[in-house]
N, C-alpha and C positions, 0 to 999 in steps of 0.2 A: 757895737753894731753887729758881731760877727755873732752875736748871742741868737739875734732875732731871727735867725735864718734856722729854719727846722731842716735838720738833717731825714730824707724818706729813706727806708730801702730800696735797693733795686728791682725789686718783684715789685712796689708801689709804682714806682716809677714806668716802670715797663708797663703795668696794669693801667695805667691813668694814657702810655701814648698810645697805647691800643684802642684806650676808650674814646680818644682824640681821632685817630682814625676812623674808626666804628661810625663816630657820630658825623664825622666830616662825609661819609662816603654813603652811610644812610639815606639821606637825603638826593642822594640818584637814584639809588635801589627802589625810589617809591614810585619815582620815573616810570620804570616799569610797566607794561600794559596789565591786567590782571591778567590771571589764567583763565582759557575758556575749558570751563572744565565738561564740555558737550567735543568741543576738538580733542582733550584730552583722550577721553574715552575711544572717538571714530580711528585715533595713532594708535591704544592698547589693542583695539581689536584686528585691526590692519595687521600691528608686529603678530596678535595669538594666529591669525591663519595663516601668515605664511611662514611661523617656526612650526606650527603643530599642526596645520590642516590635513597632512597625509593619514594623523591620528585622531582623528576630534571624533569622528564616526564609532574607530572601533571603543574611544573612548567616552561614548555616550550608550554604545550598546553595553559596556561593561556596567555604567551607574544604572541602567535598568535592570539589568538583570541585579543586580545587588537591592534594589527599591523591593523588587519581587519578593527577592530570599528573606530581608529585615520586614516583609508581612505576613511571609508563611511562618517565619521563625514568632514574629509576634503571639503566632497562636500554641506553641509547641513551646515546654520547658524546659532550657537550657542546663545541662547535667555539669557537674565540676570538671569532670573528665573531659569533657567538650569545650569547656574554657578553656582548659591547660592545654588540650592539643591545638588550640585557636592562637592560642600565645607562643606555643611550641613553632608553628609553623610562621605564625608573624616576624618570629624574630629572623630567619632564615632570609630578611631582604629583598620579598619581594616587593614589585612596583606598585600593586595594590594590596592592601589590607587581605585577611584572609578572612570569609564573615561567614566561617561556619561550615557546618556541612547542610548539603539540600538535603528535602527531603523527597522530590521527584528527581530523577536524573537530569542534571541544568543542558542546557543549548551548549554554552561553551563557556567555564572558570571564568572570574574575571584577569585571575592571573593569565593566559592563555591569551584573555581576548587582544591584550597590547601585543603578542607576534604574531596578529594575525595581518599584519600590514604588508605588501608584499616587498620587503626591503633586500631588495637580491644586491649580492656585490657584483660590479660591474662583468658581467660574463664577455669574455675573449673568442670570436666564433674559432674553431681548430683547423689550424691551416689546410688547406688542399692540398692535396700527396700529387708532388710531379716529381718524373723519373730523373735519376739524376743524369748529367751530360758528362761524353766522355770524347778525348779528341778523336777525330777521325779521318782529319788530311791534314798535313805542312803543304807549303807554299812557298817556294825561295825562286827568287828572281832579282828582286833588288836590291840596290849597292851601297842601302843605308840605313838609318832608323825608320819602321812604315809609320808614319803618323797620321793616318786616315783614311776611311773606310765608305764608301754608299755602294749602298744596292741598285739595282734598277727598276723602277716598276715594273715591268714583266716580267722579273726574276730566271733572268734567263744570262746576266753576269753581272760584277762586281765590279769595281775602281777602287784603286789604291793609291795613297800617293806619298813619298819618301825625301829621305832629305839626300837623294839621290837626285833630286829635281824634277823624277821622272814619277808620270802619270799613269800607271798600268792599269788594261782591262783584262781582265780573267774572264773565263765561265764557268760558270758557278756549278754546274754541272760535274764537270771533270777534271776545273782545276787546271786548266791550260790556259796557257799568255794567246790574247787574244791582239791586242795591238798595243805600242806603249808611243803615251802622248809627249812631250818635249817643250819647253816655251819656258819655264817658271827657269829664274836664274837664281835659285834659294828652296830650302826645303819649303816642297808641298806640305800645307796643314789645315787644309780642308777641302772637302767636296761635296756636291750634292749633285744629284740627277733630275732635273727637270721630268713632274707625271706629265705634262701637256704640249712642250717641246722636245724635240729634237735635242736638246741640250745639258750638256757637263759644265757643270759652273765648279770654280777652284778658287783657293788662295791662297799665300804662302808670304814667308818672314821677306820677300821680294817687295812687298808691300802692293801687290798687285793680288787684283779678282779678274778672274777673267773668263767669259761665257765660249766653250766649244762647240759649235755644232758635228753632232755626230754621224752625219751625214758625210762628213767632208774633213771628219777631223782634223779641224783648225779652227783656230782662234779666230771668232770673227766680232767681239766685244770685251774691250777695257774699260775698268770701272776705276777713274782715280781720283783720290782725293786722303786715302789713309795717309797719315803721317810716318807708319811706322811697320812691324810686321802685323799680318792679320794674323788670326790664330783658328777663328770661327766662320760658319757661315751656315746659313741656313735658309731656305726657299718658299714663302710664304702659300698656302695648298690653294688658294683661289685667288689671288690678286695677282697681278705679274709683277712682283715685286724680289729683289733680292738683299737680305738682309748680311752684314758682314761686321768682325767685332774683333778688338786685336787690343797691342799694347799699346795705343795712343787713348787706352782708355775712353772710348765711344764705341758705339755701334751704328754702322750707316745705312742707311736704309734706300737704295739703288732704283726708279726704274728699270726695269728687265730692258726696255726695248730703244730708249730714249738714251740708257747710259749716266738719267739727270740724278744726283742726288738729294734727294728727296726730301730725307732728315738727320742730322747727327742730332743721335742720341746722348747728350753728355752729362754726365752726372754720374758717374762711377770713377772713384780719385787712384784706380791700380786699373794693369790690363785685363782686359774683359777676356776670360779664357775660354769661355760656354756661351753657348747660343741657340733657343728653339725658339721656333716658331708653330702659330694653329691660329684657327681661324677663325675660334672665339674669344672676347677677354680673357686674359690679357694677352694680344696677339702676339708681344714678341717679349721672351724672359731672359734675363743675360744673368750671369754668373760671374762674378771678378775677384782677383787676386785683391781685392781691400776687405775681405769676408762677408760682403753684401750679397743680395738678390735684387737685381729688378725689376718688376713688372711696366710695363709701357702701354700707352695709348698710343697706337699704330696713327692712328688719325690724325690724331693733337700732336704728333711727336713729343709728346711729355710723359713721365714716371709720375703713374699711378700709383706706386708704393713701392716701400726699401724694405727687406727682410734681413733683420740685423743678428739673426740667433745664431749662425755661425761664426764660430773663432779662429778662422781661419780660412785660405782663399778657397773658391768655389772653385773646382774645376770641368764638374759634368753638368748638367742639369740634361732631363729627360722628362718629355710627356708622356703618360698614359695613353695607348692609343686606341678606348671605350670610355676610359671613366675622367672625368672630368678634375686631373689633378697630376700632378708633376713629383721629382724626387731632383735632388741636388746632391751632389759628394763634395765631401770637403775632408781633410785629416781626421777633422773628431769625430765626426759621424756621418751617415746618411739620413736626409729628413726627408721627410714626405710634407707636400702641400693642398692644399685645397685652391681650387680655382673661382670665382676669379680674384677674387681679395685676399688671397695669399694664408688662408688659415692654415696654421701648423696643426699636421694630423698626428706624427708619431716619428720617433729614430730611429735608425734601424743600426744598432751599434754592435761592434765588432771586427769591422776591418779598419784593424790600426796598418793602416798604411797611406801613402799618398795615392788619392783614389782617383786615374786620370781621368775614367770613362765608363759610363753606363749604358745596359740596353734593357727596353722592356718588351715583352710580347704579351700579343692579346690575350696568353694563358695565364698573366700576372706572375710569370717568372720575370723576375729583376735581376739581372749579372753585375756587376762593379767590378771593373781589374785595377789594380794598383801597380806601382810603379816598382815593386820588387816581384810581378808576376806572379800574383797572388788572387784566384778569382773567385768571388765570395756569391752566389747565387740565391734570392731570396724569393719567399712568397709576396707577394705586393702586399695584397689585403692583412696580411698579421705580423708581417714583417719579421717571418721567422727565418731563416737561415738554415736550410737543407744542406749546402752541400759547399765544400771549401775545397778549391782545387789551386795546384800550384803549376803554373807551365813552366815545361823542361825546356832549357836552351839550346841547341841545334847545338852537334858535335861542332868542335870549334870556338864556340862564345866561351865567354866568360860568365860565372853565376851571375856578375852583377850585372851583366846584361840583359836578364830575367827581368822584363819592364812594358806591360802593356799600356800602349797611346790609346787605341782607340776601337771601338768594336761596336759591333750591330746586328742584328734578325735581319733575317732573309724577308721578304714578303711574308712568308705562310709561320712563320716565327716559330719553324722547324729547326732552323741552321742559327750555329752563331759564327760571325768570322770574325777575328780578332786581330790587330795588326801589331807587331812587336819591335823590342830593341834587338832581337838577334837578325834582323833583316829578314825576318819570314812573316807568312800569312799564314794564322791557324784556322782550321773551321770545325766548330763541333758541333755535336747533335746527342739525343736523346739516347740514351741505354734502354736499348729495345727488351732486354732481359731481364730488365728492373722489373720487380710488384714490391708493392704494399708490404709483402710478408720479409721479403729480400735488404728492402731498403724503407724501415718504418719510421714513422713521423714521432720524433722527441720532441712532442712539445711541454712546455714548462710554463703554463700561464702566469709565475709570478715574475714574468718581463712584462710585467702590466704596470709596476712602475716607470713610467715613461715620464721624462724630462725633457723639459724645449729648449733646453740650452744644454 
């Protein structure tokens, strides 16, 4: 019995279940639609223009002039010497044939004629030369960390407020205590000045917002509903609206007048540390300790988009106030965005430090100060980095006291005043002595490798 049975090799064997296969599976493959080979050709030409259309021109001008040269050459007889340097130079790689020498002076090689396409590598415009800034008044009055700053529209003084609880007004002018406000039972960390009222809006880890009239300096509006401390706020430039953003992770969005809350914003899973607001999409951008961005629809009270490209929490964000686009600081970097869809424009890398606070003025100088007192000043448009200053601590402190909260431009985005951990107010301004020749622009355009994460 066991005779009859024919032993194969393993290569048969494997060959015959292959072919088992083959034929099993053939008979779908026929399934198939044919090829339209009319679509085929309309795809090869589609993919030829858009890999090669920037070149198809100079590369058409090159086969004519070459059609040309192989008809004048047709009538002239080609010498050995002329082959050999025809081969000599072939071999040298270039992207066309080499077909000889003319006999009139040609238009342009056909070697030539492929760079004649205009393929610049990405040119970087060269930053704008702004003078560097140097301190030019301290400010001591208060009896704790300053953690924030507004101006007034008429630039005629400033507000600060401290975890002294206390609300101070200055003049910005001279730098003298102008009146100090009192109410907050927890450190102040935020204010805004009302352009169209009469009023000082505040908030603080009390978990209270609360509108001043400064007419009467006193509280005449509480806004409750936070859970927890606020940390932001911000005043909407045409709506009567007050925006406010803390550690209960939302942002709430206030009638001015009514006191009603409007919208919780929620959808950011850490405290919301930054908060702007403007008057186009997206009207209100929050910044939070879960390394998010968000963009809002004011209207809808919904999040129009989440910016996930930071590794770490957000703590500034700032609008441009011309051009239509924001910056945010976070530990790893500062980025720049595009409005209103959130396109990432560029990083502006190099202040390794925990970045609390930014300010921008209409000249596209960008400041950052960091939490070791560390203040890194940038050009907006190129994102280069002019000038790195470090603030000295008030005799008395301790280095590691060196730690800016929070800072801003004056109106005329002359002045910067900055508010600190040694319990002082700094304000700086332009080095009127500075040129071009004194203090010149190191730029290095190969920071053109630019990463979004």
């Amino acid at each position: 019995m066991g005779d009859d049975v024919i032993k194969h090799s393993v290569h048969t064997l494997v060959f015959r279940s292959l072919k088992r296969s083959h034929d099993m599976f053939l008979a779908n493959q026929s399934l198939l639609p044919p090829i339209d080979e009319k679509a085929e050709k309309i795809l090869k030409s589609v993919k030829v223009r858009d890999s090669y259309g920037q070149v198809m021109a100079a590369v058409q001008k090159a086969q004519t002039v070459k059609q040309q040269e192989a008809l004048v050459r047709a009538d002239t007889p080609i010498s050995d010497t002329e082959i050999a340097e025809s081969a000599a130079l072939g071999s040298e790689g270039a992207m066309l044939p080499y077909t000889g020498p003319a006999v009139s002076p040609a238009p342009t090689p056909p070697a030539g004629a492929l760079t004649t396409v205009p393929r610049k590598a990405p040119a970087m415009p060269k930053p704008k030369w702004h003078p560097p800034w140097k301190l030019f008044r301290v400010i001591s009055g208060h009896l704790g960390w300053v953690r924030c700053v507004a101006v007034e529209p008429g630039n005629e003084w400033f507000a600060t407020g401290a975890a002294d609880r206390v609300i101070k007004i200055w003049d910005l002018a001279s730098g003298k205590l102008k009146v100090s406000l009192t109410g907050h039972v927890s450190t102040v960390r935020g204010l805004q000045v009302s352009s169209r009222h009469p009023y000082l809006f505040s908030c603080g880890e009390d978990r209270q917002v609360k509108c001043w009239d400064l007419e009467y300096n006193k509280v005449i509006r509480h806004y409750h509903g936070h859970l927890s401390a606020v940390y932001a706020l911000a005043l909407h430039p045409t709506l009567d609206v007050v925006v406010s953003a803390g550690r209960d992770a939302t942002a709430r969005v206030w009638d001015m007048r009514t006191k009603a809350n409007v919208h919780t914003l929620a959808g950011h899973t850490d405290t919301v540390a930054s908060l702007a607001c403007q008057s186009a999409e997206p009207q209100i951008i929050t910044g939070s300790h879960d390394s998010t961005i968000r963009l809002w629809d004011l209207a809808a009270g919904k999040s129009m988009c989440t910016l996930t490209n930071h590794k770490k929490s957000v703590r500034s964000i700032v609008i441009h106030p011309t051009l239509y686009s924001f910056a945010s600081a976070s530990p790893d970097n500062i980025k720049q965005w595009k409005c209103p869809e959130g396109k990432f424009i560029q990083n502006l890398s190099g202040h390794n430090a925990i970045v609390n606070c930014m300010a921008v003025n209409p000249e596209g100088v960008l400041v950052s100060g960091g939490d070791n007192g560390t203040m890194y000043c940038w050009d907006w448009r190129t994102g280069y980095n002019f000038q790195r200053l470090q603030s000295a601590v008030q005799p008395g402190s301790m280095d590691s006291e060196a730690g800016i909260f929070a800072m801003t431009f004056d109106q005329s985005g002359s002045r910067l005043i900055t508010t600190e951990a040694d319990k002082t107010i700094k304000i700086y301004r332009e080095d009127e002595s500075a040129s071009e020749e004194t203090h010149p622009i190191n730029w290095r355009p190969e920071i053109l490798k630019r990463r979004k994460f």
